[in-house]
C-alpha positions in Angstrom: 15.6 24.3 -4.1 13.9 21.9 -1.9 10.5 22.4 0.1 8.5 20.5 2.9 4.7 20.4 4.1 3.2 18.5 6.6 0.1 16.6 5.9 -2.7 14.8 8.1 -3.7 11.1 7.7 -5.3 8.3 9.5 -1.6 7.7 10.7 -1.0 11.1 12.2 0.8 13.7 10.5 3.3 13.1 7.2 6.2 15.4 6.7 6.4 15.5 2.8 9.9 16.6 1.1 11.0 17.5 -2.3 13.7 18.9 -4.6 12.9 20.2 -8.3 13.2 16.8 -9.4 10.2 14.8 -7.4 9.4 13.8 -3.7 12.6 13.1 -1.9 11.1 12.2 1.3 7.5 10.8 3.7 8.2 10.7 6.9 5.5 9.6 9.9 5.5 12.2 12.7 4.0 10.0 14.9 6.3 7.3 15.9 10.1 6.9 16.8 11.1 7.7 13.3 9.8 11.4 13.3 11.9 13.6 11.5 12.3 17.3 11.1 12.1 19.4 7.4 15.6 19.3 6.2 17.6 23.0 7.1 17.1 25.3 4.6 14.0 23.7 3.0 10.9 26.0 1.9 7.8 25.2 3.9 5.0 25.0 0.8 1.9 23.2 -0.1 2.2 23.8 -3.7 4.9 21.3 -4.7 2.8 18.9 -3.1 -0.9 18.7 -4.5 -0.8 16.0 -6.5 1.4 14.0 -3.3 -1.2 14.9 -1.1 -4.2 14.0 -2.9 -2.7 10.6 -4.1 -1.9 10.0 -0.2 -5.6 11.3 1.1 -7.0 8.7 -2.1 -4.9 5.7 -0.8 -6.0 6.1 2.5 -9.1 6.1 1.6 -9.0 3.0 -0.5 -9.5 4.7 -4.1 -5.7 4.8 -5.3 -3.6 1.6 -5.1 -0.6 2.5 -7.3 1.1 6.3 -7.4 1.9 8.5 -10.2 3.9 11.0 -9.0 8.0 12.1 -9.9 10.3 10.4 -7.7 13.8 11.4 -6.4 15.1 9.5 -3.4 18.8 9.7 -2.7 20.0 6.0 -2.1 23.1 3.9 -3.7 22.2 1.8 -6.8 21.6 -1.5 -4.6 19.0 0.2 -2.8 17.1 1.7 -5.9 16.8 -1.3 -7.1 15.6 -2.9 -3.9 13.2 0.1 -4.2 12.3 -0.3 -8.0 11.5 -3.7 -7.1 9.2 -2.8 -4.2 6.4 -1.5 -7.2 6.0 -5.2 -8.4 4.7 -6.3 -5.5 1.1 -6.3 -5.9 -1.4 -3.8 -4.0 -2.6 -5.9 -0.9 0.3 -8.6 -1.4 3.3 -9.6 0.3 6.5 -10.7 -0.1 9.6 -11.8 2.5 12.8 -10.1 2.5 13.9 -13.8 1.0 12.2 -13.9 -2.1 12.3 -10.5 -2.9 16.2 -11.0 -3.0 15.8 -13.7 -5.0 13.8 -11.9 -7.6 16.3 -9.4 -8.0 19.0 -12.2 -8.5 20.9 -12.4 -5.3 19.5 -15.2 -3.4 21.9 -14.8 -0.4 21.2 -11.2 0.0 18.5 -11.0 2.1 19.8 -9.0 5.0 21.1 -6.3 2.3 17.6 -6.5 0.7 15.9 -5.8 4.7 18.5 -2.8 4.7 17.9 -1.3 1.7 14.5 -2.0 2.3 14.6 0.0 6.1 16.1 2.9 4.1 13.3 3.3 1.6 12.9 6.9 1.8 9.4 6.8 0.4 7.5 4.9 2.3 3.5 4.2 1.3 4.3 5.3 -2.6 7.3 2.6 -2.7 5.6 0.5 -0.8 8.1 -1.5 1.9 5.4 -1.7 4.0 4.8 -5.4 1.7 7.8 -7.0 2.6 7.6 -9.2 5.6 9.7 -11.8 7.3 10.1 -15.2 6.0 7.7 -17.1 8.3 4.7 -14.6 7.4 5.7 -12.3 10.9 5.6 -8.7 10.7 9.2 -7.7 11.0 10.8 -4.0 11.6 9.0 -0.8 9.7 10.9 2.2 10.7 8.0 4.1 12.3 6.9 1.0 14.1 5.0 -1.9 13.1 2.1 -0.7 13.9 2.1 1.5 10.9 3.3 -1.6 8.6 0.1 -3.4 9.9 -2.3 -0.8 9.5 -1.3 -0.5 5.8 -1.1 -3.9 4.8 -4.8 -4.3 6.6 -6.1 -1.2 4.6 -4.9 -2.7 1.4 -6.3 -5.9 2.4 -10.2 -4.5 3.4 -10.0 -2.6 0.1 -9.2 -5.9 -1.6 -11.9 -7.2 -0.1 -10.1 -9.9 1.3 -10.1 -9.0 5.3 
């Protein structure tokens, strides 16, 4: 079974989705990226309290690392692109570069930015902390705008800006 709710934040409404087995998807409404609840999904709340109050505590600077059960759909590259995304520290960044490095293929840094782009679970495996290799804000699927806003929060709660 899977199920979908929509819930508000600082960044406009979040489209959550789920199967039995975790959150499958966080999508931003607002912004070129906006998707619709997959076909056949149950609209529901329920499967989503502990998602939704984890998100509402991040935005609001009290929650800077997520337990919740995760089940995004990706090849094994990209989970472990995605796995890798939850060492980077709360407030920190890393480039698309390094971050390939890390996981041991230094030449793959354009696979690593794909991956990366395809991170279904954005905020909780946190993409938004990869950036280009001269310190530039490169592409975040729902604009940059959204990439900048997060990595700000993360920073004022740090206390470092």
């Amino acid at each position: 079974m899977n199920y979908h709710t929509t819930i508000s934040s600082p960044l406009g409404g979040i489209l959550l989705t789920a199967d039995e087995d975790g959150l499958t998807g966080i999508n931003f409404q607002a912004g070129k990226g906006a998707k619709k609840p997959p076909r056949g999904s149950v609209e529901s709340a329920a499967p989503f309290k502990a998602a939704a109050q984890q998100i509402d505590a991040y935005f609001r600077g009290e929650l800077k690392s997520f337990d919740l059960r995760l089940s995004p759909l990706g090849t094994a590259f990209q989970r472990s692109v995605w796995n890798a995304l939850h060492k980077i520290p709360y407030g920190g960044t890393i480039s698309y570069g390094e971050l390939a490095k890390r996981l041991g293929k230094p030449t793959a840094s354009r696979a690593v930015g794909a991956a990366n782009g395809r991170n279904p679970l954005p905020i909780v495996v946190p993409c938004h902390r990869v950036i280009g290799g001269s310190g530039q804000l490169t592409g975040y699927y729902g604009g940059t705008h959204l990439k900048e806003f997060l990595l700000k929060l993360e920073r004022r709660v740090k206390g470092e800006g």
